[in-house]
Residue, then its C-alpha position, 0 to 999 in steps of 0.5 A: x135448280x132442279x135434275x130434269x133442267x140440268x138435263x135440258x141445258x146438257x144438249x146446249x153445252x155439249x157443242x162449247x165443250x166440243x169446241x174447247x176439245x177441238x181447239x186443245x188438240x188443235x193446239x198440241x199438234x202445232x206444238x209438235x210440228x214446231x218441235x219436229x221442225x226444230x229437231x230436224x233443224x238441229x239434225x241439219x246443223x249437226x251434220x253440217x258441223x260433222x262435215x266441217x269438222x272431217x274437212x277441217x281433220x283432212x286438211x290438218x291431217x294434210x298440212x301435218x304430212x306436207x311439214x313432215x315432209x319439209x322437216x324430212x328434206x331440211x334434214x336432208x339438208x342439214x346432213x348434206x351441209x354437215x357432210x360438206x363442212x366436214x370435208x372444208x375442216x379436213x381440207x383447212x386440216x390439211x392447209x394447216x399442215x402445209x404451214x412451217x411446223x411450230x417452234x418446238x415447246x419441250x421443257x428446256x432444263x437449262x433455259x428453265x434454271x435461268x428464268x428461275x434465277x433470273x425471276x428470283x432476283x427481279x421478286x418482290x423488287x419495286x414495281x415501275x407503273x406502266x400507266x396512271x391508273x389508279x382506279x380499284x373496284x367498289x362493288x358489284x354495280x350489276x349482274x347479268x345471267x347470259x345462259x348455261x353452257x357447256x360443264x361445270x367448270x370452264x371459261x369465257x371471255x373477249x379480247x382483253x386488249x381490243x375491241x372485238x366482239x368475238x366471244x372465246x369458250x373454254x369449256x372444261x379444265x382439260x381440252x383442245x378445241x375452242x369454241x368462237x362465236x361473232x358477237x354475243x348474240x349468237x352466244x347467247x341465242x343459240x343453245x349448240x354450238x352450230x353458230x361458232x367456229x372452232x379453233x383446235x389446238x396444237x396442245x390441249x389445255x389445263x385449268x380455266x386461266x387462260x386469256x385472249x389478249x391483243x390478238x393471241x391466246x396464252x394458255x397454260x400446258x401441263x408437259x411433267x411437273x413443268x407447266x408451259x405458257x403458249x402464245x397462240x396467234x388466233x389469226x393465222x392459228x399458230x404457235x408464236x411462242x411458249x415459254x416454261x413458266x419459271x416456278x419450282x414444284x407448282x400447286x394448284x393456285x386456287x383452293x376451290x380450283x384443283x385443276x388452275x395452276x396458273x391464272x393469266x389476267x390482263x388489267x391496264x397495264x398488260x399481262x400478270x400470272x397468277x400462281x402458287x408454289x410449295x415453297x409458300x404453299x399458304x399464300x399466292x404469287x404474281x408475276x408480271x409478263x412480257x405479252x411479246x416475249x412471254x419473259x418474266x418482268x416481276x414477281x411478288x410474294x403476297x400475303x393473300x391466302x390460297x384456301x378457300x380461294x376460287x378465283x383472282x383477277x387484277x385492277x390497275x396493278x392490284x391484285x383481286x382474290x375472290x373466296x368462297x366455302x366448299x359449301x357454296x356461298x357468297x363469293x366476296x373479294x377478301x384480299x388485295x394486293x397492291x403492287x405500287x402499294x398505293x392501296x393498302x389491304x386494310x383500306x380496300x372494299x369488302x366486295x360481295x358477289x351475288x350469292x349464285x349456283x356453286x363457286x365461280x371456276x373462271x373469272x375474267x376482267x376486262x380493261x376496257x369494258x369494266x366488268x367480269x366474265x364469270x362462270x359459275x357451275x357451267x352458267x355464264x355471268x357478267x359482273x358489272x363493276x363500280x369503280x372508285x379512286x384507290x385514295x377515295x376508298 
């Protein structure tokens, strides 16, 4: 085709291009105002969503001040019922101190010399058993971690001889004040010590070998070189009885427990006292008590061994010695000593405990539950026990 036709066919394609130019332009601007009707609307989301958020920051901000201020009238509170029951314990102080004055506990030398003679005449006779029991532990059957209260060494246990579901804390080697809590649930829930009574003491206690028993508290009070056993009537919170304990020059009954010079257990059969003296400062002693009179039934000399000895406990009139390491181990029960001499040492079972945090400061058997209240560098543990007959071991 030719220059000069190409000039004809100009006029006829001018309109179409124009056309298409129109239709372009046409098409930018609707693509504009879509896009500017949706910026303005993300510009109306947005300061929407801005207002929520403030009012949601205000209303928070609200309710923080209204806890505030309800936290602030509960200690108000707290503070005004610590006030009154403060004044109820200085009111119960002064009750107390209406009551007739305990019997005088003051080491008696020529009461003391007969209950030494008297106690080395009845040592190592035969035993007359007060029941049939004749179980002895097979092992650890489970064990169980409550919490962790209170120092490293210290005790815990219920009524030896009844059904009571009160918990006794002991903590510490060396104090007055015990701590009792209704059920094992408020022990174990509660972290302080607002859910517990407390029972002050009219002497403070030495070691971990206390026992609540029937009703009464025996624990042990160091007076000189003398060490006392202290019958305390938990009910009326009085001293029912006390008597010296009747061993020349004590030493500590455990080799991992310095502070424990007398460790009182309960078992089937009634009380035992758990303790040590120069005269045979290898191995251990035990003596059976009289719960009403404090007064020295038996004693024995046994052949179990006071090193490496962190605890004892007895089972149907035999004795349980629970040993360890200074450096913390697995704690095992290593010797047994039988009083009736039904269960010879060599036949008893080699009873392991849970290797745990250190070594035990208290362990409490109880009669009727079969387990053990164990304390264990300031945790609190139950051991459940596996029993067998003595003659099936």
């Amino acid at each position: 085709m030719g220059p000069w036709r190409c000039l004809l066919l100009l006029p006829l394609l001018a309109p179409a291009l124009r056309a298409q130019q129109q239709q372009f332009m046409e098409y930018v601007e609707r693509r504009l105002s879509l896009l500017e009707e949706r910026i303005s609307q993300w510009h109306d989301q947005s300061s929407r969503y801005s207002t929520e958020l403030r009012d949601f920051k205000n209303q928070v901000l609200g309710m923080l001040e209204a806890a505030e201020k309800e936290r602030e009238a509960m200690r108000a509170e707290a503070e005004s019922a610590a006030v009154r029951v403060d004044r109820l314990e200085r009111e119960v102080d002064y009750l107390e101190t209406q009551n007739p004055a305990p019997p005088c506990v003051e080491v008696d030398e020529t009461l003391m010399d007969k209950q030494v003679a008297t106690a080395k005449q009845r040592k190592n006779e035969k035993y007359n058993k007060l029941t049939d029991c004749s179980d002895t532990i097979a092992s650890v059957r489970a064990m169980k971690i409550l919490k962790r209260f209170g120092s490293a060494s210290g005790l815990w246990t219920k009524d030896a001889a009844g059904s009571s579901e009160k918990i006794y804390v002991f903590d510490g080697t060396a104090n007055d004040t015990v701590y009792v809590f209704p059920r094992m649930r408020e022990f174990t829930l509660f972290s302080a010590t607002r859910k517990a009574a407390r029972i002050k003491l009219p002497y403070p206690w030495v070691g971990t070998g206390h026992l609540v028993y029937d009703g009464h508290l025996y624990y042990i009070r160091q007076q000189g070189l003398a060490f006392q056993v202290i019958k305390f009537n938990l009910a009326n919170k009085t001293v029912v009885d006390s008597s010296v304990f009747p061993a020349e020059e004590q030493i500590p009954v455990f080799g991992l427990s310095p502070s424990t010079y007398i460790e009182v257990s309960a078992d089937e059969e009634g009380l035992w006292a758990i303790y040590a003296t120069k005269e045979d400062e290898k191995n251990m002693c035990l003596a059976k008590l009289d719960p009403a009179s404090l007064d020295i039934e038996q004693m024995w000399d046994t052949p179990c061994p006071r090193e490496n000895a962190e605890g004892a406990f007895v089972v149907c009139g035999a004795l349980h010695v629970v040993y360890n390491t200074r450096l913390p181990s697995r704690a095992r029960v290593q010797c047994v000593f039988d009083v009736s001499g039904t269960l010879a040492p060599e036949d008893a079972s080699l009873v392991y405990f849970p290797k745990r945090y250190g070594s035990h400061a208290s362990l409490k058997y109880s009669p009727h539950e079969r387990q053990i209240y164990a304390w264990d560098d300031g945790y609190q543990i139950i051991y459940r026990m596996e029993m067998k007959k003595k003659l099936e071991v």
